[in-house]
C-alpha positions as semicolon CSV with decimal commas, in nm:
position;residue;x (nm);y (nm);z (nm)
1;X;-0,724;-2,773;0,903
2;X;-0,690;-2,704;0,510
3;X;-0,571;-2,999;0,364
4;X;-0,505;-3,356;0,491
5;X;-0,274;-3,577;0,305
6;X;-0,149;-3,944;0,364
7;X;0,255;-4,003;0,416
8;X;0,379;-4,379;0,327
9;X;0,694;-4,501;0,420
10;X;0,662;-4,776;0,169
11;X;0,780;-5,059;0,373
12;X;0,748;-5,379;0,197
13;X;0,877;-5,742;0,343
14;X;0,792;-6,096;0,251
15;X;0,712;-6,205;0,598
16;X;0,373;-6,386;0,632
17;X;0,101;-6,115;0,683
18;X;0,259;-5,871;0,451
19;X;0,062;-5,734;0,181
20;X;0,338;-5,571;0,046
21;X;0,592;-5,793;-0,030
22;X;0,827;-5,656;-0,270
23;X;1,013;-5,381;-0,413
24;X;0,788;-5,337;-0,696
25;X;0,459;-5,398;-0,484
26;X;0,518;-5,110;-0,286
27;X;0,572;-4,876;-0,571
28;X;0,265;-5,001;-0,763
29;X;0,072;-5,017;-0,428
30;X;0,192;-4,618;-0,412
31;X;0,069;-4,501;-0,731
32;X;-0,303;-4,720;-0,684
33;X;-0,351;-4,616;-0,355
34;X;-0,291;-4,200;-0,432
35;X;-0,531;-4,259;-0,736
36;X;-0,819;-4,406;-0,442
37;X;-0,730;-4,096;-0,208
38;X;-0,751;-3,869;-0,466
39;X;-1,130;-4,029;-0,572
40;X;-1,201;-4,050;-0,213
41;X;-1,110;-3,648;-0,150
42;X;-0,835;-3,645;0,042
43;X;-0,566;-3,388;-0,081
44;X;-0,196;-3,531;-0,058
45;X;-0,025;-3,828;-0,132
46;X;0,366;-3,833;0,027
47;X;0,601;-4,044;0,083
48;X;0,950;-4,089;0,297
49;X;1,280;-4,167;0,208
50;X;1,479;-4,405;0,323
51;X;1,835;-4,511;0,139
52;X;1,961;-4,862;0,216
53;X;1,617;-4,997;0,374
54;X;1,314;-5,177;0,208
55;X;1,103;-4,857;0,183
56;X;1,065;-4,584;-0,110
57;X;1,440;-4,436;-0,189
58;X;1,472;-4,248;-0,442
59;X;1,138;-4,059;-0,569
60;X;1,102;-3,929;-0,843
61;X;1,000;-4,227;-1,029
62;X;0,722;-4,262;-0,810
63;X;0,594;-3,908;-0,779
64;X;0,627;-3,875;-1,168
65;X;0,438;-4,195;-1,171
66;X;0,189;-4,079;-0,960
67;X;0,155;-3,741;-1,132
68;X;0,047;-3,911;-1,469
69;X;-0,201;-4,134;-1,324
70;X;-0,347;-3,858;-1,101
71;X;-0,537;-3,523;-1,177
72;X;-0,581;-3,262;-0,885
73;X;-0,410;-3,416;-0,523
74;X;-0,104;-3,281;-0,402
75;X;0,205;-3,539;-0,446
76;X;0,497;-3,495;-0,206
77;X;0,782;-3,625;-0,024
78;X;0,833;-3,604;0,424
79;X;1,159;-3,607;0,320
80;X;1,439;-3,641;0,085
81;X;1,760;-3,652;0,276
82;X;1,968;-3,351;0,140
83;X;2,291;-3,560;0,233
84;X;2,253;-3,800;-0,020
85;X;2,170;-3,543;-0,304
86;X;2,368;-3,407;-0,591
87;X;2,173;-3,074;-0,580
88;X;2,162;-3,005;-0,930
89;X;2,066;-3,336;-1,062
90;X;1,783;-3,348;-0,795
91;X;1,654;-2,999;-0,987
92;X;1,650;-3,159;-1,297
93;X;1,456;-3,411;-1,133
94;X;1,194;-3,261;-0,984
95;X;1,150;-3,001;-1,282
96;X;1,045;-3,304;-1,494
97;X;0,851;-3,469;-1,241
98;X;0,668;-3,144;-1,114
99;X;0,585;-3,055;-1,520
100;X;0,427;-3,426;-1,545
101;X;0,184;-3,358;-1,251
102;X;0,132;-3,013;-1,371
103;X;0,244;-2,795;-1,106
104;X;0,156;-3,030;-0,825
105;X;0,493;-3,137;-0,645
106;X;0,534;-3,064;-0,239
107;X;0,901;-3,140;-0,223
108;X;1,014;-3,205;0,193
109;X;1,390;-3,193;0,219
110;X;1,596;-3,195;0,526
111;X;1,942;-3,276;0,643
112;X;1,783;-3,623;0,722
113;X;1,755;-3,853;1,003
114;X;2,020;-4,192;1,121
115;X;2,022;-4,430;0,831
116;X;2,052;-4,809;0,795
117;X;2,424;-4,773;0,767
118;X;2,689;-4,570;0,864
119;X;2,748;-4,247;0,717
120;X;2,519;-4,401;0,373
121;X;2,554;-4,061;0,187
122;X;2,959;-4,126;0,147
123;X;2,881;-4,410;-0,087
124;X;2,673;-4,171;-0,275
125;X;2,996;-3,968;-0,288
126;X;2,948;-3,675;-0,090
127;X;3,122;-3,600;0,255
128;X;3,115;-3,283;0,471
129;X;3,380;-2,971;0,422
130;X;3,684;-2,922;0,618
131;X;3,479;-2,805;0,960
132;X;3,191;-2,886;0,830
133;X;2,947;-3,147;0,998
134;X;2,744;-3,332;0,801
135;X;2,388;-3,218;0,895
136;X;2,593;-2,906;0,735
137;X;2,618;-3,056;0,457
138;X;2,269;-3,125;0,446
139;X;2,173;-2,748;0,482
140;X;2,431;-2,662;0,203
141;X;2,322;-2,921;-0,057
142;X;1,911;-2,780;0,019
143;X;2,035;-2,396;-0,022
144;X;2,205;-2,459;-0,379
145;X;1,874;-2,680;-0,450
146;X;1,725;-2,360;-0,373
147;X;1,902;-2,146;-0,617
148;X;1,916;-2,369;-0,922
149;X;1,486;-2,395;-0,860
150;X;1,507;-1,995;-0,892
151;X;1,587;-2,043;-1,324
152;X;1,839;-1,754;-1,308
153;X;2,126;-1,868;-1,624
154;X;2,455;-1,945;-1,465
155;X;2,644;-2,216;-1,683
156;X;2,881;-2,047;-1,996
157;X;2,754;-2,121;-2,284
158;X;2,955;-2,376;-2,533
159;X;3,059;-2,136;-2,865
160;X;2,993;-2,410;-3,089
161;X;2,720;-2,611;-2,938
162;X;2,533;-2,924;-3,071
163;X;2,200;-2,745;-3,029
164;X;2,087;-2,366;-3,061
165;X;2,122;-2,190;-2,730
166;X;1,916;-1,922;-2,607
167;X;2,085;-1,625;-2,549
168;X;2,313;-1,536;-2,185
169;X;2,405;-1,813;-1,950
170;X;2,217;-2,128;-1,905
171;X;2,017;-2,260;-1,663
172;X;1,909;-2,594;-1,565
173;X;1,648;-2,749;-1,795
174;X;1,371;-2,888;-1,757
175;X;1,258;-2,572;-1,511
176;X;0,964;-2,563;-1,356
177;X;0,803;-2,179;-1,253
178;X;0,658;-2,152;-0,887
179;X;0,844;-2,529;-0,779
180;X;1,047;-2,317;-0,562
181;X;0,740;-2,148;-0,362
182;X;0,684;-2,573;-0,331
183;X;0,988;-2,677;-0,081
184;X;0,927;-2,804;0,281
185;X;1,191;-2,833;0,499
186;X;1,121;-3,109;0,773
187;X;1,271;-2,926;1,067
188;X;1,332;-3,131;1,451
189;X;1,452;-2,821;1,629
190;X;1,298;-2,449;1,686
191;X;1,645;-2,302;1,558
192;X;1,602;-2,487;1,203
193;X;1,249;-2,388;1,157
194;X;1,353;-2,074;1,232
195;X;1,647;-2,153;0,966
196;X;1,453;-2,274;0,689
197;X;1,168;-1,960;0,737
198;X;1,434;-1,721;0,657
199;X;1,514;-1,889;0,345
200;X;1,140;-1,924;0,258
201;X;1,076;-2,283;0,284
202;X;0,715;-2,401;0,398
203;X;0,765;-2,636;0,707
204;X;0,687;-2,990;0,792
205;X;0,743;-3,077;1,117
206;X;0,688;-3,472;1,201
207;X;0,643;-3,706;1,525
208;X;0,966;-3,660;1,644
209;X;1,179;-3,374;1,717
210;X;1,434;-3,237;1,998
211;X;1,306;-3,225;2,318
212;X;1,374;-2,860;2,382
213;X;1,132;-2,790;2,721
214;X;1,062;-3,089;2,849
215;X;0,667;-3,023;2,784
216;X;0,433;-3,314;2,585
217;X;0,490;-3,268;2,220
218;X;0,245;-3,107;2,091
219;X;0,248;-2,845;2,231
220;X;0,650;-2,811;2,182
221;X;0,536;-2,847;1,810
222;X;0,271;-2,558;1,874
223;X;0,584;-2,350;1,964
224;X;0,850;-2,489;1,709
225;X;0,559;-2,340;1,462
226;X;0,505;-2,056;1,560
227;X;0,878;-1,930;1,632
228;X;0,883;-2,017;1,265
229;X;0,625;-1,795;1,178
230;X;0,769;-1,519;1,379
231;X;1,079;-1,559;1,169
232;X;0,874;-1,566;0,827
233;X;0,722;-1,186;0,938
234;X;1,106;-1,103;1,027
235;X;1,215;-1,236;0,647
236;X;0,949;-1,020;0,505
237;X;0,801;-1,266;0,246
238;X;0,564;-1,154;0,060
239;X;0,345;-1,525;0,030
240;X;0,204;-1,688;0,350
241;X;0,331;-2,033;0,415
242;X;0,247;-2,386;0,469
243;X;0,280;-2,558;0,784
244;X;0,207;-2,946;0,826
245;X;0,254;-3,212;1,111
246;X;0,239;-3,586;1,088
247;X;0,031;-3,800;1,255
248;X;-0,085;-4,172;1,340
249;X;-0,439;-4,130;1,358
250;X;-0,703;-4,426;1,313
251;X;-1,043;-4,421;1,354
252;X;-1,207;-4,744;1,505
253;X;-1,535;-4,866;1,318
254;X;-1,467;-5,201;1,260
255;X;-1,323;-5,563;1,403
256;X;-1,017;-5,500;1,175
257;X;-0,986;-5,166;1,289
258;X;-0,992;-5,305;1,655
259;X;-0,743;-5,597;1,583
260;X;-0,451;-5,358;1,437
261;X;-0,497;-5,013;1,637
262;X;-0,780;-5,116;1,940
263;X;-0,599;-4,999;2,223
264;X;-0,833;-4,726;2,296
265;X;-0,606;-4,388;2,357
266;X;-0,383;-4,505;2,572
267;X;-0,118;-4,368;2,351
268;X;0,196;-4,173;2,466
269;X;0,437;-3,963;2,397
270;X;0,811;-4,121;2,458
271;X;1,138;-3,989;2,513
272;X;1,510;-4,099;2,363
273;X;1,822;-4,029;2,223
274;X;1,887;-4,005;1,901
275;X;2,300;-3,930;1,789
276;X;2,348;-3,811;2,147
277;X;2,016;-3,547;2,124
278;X;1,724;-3,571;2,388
279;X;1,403;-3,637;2,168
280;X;1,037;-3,712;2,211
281;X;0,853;-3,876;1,969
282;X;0,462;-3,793;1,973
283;X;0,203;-4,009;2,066
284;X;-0,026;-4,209;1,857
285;X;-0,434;-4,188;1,824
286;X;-0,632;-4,483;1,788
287;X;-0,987;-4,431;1,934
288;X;-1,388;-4,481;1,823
289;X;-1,467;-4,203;1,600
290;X;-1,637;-3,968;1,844
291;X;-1,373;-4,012;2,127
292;X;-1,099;-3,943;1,887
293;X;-1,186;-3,580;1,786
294;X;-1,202;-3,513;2,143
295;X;-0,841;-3,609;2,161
296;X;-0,798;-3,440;1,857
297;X;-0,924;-3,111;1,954
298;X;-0,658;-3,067;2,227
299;X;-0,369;-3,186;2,038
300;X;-0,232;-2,778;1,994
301;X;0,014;-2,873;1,710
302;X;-0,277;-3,003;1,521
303;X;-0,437;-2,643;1,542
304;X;-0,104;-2,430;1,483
305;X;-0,102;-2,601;1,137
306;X;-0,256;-2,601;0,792
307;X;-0,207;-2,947;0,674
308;X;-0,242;-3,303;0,838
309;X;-0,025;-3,573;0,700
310;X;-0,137;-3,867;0,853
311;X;0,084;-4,163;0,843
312;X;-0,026;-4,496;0,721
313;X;0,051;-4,851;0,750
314;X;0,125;-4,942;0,365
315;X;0,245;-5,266;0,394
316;X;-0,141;-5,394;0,484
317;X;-0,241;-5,319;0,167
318;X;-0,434;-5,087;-0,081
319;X;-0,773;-5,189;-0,002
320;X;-0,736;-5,159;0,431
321;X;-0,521;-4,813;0,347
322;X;-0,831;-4,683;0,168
323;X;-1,062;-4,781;0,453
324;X;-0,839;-4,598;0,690
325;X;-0,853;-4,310;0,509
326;X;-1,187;-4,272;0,396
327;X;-1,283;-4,347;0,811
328;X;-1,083;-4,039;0,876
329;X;-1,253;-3,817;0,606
330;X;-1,568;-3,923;0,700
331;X;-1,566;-3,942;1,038
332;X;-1,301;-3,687;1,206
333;X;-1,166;-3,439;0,903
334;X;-1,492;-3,245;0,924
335;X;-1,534;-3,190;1,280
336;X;-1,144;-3,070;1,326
337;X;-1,223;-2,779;1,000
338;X;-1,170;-2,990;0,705
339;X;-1,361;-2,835;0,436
């Protein structure tokens, strides 16, 4: 394991207990909490989004945010929904926000997940193509991301413009070199990490995806990730990739630890249906330190990848966040390859 990072959904709700309790709290909470990860070590902030719902939307606010307050940790997203995006306004985007962190963006698109309402991305103003689905769409909208991240001119230049223009056809500006190496694609089937390898996206692969065997989930995410490095070879790129997986991990060491997560490994995976597809969710780990790399050490999708996003309950605050982090790099990181 290379790199561990944290992944908020930034949930926030003014129900008693909350420590996050509106809109603006969780944004501020964001940005403090990825400047205590980065002091404490830990090497990725990231965060989900989620249109029409009290959590982060919309991100790059927040990761530019983030960016200027932070030095050195990875700052990413687990994922943008490529349904809702206009592709080359999203380029612009994250060319400004990835120059303001200096090169450090880890941008997870996909063709996203059910949303609070239906079909959310039409009031964005985007709908499918004549015979074209809308998890098509998705893929579409990420592959012309793709291209416009690539800097190659394309737009005719205006004769008599208000500004000097370079010379050929124009690209995109602000453009940021190497963003493109930079892309995840969060993939819930073998076929699209297969997909998004041949188009040389790094892959993020989450707690949930299709249940394609039948087996536990890890190790059907052992398998997802490695018929995705198969199809990396077949591409013939010449980088190596990135491969992460989320998980709910919490190490036990105190009474508060015990009150939230103290059921002591009897975690599970479960199975469902999600738009009409079979799909298992992994399980949870909550365990004393010592009995929790044990579990650890035979999760197999753990050990396929490179980076561990470990997903965290924002809404209980800054201070309790940075507790369950630092437990994890203290107590479990290093004895699963962490540095």
């Amino acid at each position: 394991m290379k790199k561990i990072g944290f992944l908020s959904f930034g949930h926030w709700s003014p129900q008693r207990g909350s420590a996050t309790r509106t809109a603006s709290d969780a944004l501020l909470q964001a940005i403090d909490l990825s400047v205590a990860a980065e002091e404490l070590g830990l090497d990725g902030a990231y965060f989900r989004v989620h249109h029409f719902a009290r959590q982060h939307a919309s991100p790059f606010p927040l990761l530019a945010a983030v960016g200027a307050r932070t030095s050195r940790i990875e700052i990413g997203t687990g994922v943008i929904d490529m349904r809702y995006e206009n592709p080359l306004y999203m380029a612009e985007d994250a060319g400004a926000a990835d120059l303001i962190s200096r090169g450090r963006l880890q941008l997870g698109i996909s063709r996203g997940s059910p949303e609070q309402v239906i079909e959310g991305w039409r009031y964005f103003g985007y709908g499918p193509a004549e015979d074209e689905t809308d998890a098509d769409m998705g893929r579409r909208h990420a592959q012309v991301f793709l291209q416009m991240l690539e800097g190659h001119g394309f737009a005719e230049p205006n004769p008599r413009p208000m500004f000097p223009n370079p010379p050929g056809k124009l690209r995109l500006e602000p453009h940021s070199e190497g963003l493109k190496d930079r892309i995840w694609w969060g993939a819930g089937s073998n076929k699209t990490a297969e997909w998004a390898a041949m188009l040389g996206m790094n892959l993020q692969s989450s707690t949930l995806k299709d249940d394609e065997t039948g087996e536990p989930f890890h190790l059907q995410q052992a398998q997802q990730i490695r018929a995705y490095r198969e199809a990396w070879k077949s591409a013939g790129h010449s980088r190596k990739p990135r491969v992460s997986v989320s998980r709910s991990i919490f190490a036990i060491t105190s009474d508060e630890d015990r009150m939230y997560f103290g059921r002591g490994g009897k975690e599970q995976d479960s199975v469902g249906f999600i738009e009409q597809q079979r799909s298992i969710f992994g399980r949870s780990y909550a365990d004393e330190p010592d009995k929790l790399i044990e579990q650890l050490k035979g999760d197999e999708g753990i050990r396929e990848a490179d980076t561990l996003l470990l997903t965290i309950p924002n809404s209980l605050g800054v201070d309790y966040n940075t507790h369950v982090i630092e437990n994890i790099l203290t107590h479990v990181a290093p004895a699963l390859g962490w540095r």
